[in-house]
N, C-alpha and C positions, 0 to 999 in steps of 0.2 A: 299393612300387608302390601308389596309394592306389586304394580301390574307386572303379568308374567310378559316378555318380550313376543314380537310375532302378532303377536297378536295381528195447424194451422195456418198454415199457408199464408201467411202476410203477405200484403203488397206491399211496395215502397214506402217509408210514411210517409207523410206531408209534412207541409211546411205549416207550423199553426197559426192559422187567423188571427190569434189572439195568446200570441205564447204566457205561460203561466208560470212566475218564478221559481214556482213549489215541484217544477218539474225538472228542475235541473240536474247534471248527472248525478249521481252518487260520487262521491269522497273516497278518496283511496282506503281502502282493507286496513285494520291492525289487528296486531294482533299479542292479543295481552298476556303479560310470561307470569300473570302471579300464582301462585301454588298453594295447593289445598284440594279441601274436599270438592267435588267437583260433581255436582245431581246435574246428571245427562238429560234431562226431563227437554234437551231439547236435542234430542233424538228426531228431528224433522218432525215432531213435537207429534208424531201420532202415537210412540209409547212414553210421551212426557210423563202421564201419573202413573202408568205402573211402572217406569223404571225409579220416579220417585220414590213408590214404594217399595222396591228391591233395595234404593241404597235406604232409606230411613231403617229397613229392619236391617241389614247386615249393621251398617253404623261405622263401617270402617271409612279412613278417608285413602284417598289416592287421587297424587296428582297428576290429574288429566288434563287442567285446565289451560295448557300451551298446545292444547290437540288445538281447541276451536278459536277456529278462525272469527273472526269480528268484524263488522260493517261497520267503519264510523257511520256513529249518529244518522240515519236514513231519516228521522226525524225533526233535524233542524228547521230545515227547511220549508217546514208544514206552520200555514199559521194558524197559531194558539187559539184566537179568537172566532177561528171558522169549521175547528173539528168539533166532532163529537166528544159529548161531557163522559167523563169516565164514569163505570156501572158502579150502583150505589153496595155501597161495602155491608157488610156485615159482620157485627161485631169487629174486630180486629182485622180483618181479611176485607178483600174487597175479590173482584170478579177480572179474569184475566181472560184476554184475546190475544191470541198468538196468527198472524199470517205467517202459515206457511207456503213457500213455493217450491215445486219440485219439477225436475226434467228428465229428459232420458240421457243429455249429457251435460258432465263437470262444466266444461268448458262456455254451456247457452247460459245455465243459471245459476248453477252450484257454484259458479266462482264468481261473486260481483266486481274485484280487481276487473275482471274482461269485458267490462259490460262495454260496447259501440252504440251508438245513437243507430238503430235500426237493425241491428244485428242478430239480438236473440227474445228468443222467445220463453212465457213458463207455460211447460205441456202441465201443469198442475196447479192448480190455487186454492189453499184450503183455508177455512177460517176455523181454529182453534178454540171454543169456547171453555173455560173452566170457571165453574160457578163458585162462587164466593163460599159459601158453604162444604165447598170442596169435597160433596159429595159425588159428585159427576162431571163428567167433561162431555164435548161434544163434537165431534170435527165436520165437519159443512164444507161437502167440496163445490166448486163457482165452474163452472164448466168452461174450459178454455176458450170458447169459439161465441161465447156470451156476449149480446149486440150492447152497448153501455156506454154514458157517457165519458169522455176521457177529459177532466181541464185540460182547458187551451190547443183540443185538438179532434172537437166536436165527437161523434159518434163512431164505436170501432170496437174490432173485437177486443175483450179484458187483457187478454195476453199480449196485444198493443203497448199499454201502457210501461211493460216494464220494455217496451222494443224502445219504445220515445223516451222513455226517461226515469229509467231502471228502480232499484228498490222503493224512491221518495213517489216518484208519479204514482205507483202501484197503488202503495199506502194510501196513499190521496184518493185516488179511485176508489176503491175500497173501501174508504169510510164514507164517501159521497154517496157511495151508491147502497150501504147499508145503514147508515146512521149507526156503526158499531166501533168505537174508540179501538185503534189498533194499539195494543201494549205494548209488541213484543213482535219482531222478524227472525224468521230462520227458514234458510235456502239449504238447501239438499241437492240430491241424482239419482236417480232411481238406480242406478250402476251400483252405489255405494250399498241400497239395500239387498246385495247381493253377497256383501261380506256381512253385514248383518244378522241375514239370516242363516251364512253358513256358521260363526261364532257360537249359532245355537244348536247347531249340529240338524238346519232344516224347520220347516214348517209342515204344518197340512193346513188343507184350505179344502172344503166341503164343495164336491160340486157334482153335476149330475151324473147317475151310472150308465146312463143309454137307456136305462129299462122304467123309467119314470122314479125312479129313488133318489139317492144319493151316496154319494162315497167320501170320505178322509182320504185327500191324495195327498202322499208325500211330496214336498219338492226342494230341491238344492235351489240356494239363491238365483244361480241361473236359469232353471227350471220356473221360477218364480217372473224373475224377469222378462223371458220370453211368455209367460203367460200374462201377462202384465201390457204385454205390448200389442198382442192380439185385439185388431179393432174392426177388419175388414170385413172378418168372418162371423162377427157378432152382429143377432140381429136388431140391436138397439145402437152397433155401433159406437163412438167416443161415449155415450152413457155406461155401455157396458164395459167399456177399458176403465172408464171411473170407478165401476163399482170393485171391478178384477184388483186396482188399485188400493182401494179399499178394504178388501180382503183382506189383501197382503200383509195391510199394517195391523189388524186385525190379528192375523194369524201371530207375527213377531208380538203383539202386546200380550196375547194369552200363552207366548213359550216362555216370555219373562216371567210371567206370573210363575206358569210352571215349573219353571225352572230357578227363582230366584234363590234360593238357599243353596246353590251350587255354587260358591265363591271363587273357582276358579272360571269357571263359566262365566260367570256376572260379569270380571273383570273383563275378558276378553271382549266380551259385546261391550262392555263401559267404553274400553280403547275407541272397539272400532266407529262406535256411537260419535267420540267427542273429534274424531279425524273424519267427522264423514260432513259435517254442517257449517254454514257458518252463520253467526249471530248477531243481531247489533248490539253494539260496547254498552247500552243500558241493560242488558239482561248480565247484571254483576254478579260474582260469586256472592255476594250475603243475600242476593235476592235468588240467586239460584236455591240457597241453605235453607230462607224458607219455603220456599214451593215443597221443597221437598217435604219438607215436616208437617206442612199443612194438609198437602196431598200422600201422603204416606199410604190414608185405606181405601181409595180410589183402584177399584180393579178393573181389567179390559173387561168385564160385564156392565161397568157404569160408564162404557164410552161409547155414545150414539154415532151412531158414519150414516150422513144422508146427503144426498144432492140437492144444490138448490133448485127450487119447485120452476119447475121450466113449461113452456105452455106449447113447444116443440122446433122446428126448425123452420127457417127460412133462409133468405137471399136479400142482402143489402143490395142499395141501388148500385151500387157498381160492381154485383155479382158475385160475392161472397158468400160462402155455405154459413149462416150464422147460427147461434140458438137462442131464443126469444124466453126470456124468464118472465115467468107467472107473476108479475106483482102483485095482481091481488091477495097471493099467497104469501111470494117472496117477503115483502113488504112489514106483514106482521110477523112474522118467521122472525125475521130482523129484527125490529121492534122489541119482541122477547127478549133477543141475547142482548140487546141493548141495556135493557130492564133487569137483565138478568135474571128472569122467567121462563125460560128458556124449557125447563121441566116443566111447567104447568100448562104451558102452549101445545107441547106433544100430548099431553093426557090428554089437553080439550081437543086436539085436531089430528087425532092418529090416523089420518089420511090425507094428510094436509100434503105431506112431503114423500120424497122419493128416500124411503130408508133400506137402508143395506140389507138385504135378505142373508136367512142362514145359509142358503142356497145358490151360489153366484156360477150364470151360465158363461 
């Protein structure tokens, strides 16, 4: 069936004390014309397994796969002998970590091509967990303003790392600072989740009625995105634009769900899914093929959305608003997904973490 048509305030960086080769820019974009079936599952990877499971049960192929754009290799660069060991498989399968990055524009992080040594920022950082068992997934978002070490450029906030030295530094950060093997990158814009969600003809997102309840509010993507951006007026502030963020994806994972047997519908969200991201050139069509078939019965009820555990705000010494994460929490949290335990950690410590309520103010 062929797709229907239409369808933090950074200061300056510095200069590093001690520069670190593994921070070097990222490598020009490609981007790969091969054709075929195409599992979107890196949909800015928060409806990775249900959209998995939409194309697994339709089964039809269409090619999308000249939609997404490609990062050469952001992983060359990393050395082998100083990351983390990848999570131990089971049976056939083994346990997948996807970093995602997302912003409010194409141009800061959804387009690596643009990346400048100091230039942009990611208002989003999410780490992706899918358990080898491929019962559940997990996404874990790192709060932009998060105080952390960066190689070769001492201590700074996390969204730093992609200003100094774009997709590869990030990575690097990231697995230092979690002990969790990154698999897999995919950059986004939160702009773009605005055709996504109109593809689905809107979402509802659950939020308070004024009277101490709650409501199902309808919203058009745009309606989404201005709610999404809303941070001033919340009183937990950039936690609470996390969680609004949250939501969101949330909301699109449970319209796929509901909507998945609408095959003209699918396609359109497929389009605008595979034109909205970009990936690096190791996430290949046969490794796409199987995510999909492994994750097929994965539904937005088996995807946990929580922040990392944070012990609250502060001020670096040269007067920056930062936010202090909890390691003692943090820490084993990590650990888990590392272990890919990740389920058993939340049963033992259901208060361990900042989880996505049904209820987002």
């Amino acid at each position: 069936m062929p797709a229907p048509e239409g369808i933090s305030d950074l200061l300056a960086p510095p200069e590093p004390a001690n520069p670190d080769p593994r921070s070097a820019p990222p490598t020009r974009r490609a981007r790969r014309r091969s054709k075929g079936f195409v599992a979107s599952v890196v949909a800015g990877a928060l409806v990775l397994v249900t959209v998995s499971g939409a194309m697994a049960y339709f089964g039809f192929r269409i090619a999308l796969d000249e939609n997404i754009e490609r990062i050469e290799d952001p992983f060359a660069a990393l050395d082998p002998s100083t990351r983390p060991a990848p999570g131990p498989a089971k049976g056939s399968t083994a346990p997948m970590n996807i970093l995602m990055l997302g912003s409010d524009s194409r141009i800061s992080a959804g387009d690596p091509e643009a990346w400048e040594f100091g230039a942009q920022r990611t208002d989003a950082i999410m780490l992706v967990h899918l358990a080898a068992d491929r019962q559940s997934a997990a996404a874990i978002s790192i709060p932009r303003d998060s105080w952390v070490p960066i190689p070769g450029y001492g201590e700074a906030k996390i969204n730093a790392a992609y200003s100094y030295g774009g997709p590869t530094l990030l990575i690097n950060t990231v697995e230092e600072l979690t002990g969790v093997r990154i698999d897999h990158l995919a950059v986004t814009d939160f702009e773009s989740f605005t055709t996504l969600t109109d593809t689905l003809g809107g979402v509802e997102i659950t939020v308070p009625d004024g009277a101490g309840g709650s409501v199902q509010q309808a919203m058009t993507g745009e309606e989404a995105l201005v709610f999404t951006r809303e941070r001033y007026a919340l009183a937990n502030g950039d936690f609470g634009r996390v969680q609004r963020q949250q939501a969101w994806m949330r909301a699109i994972a449970l319209k796929v769900t509901e909507d998945r047997t609408d095959l003209l519908k699918m396609s359109r969200f497929l389009e605008a899914v595979t034109k909205s991201v970009s990936v690096d050139e190791g996430l290949t069509f046969d490794k796409m093929q199987d995510l999909v078939l492994s994750a097929r019965k994965i539904s937005s009820n088996d995807i946990t959305f929580m922040t990392a555990p944070y012990a609250g705000t502060g001020r670096s010494a040269d007067g920056q608003s930062i936010v202090l994460l909890d390691r003692a929490v943090f820490d084993p949290l990590m650990q888990a997904v590392a272990k890919d335990e990740l389920a058993d950690f939340l049963a033992a410590n259901p208060d361990a973490t900042d989880m996505l309520p049904g209820v987002v103010k």
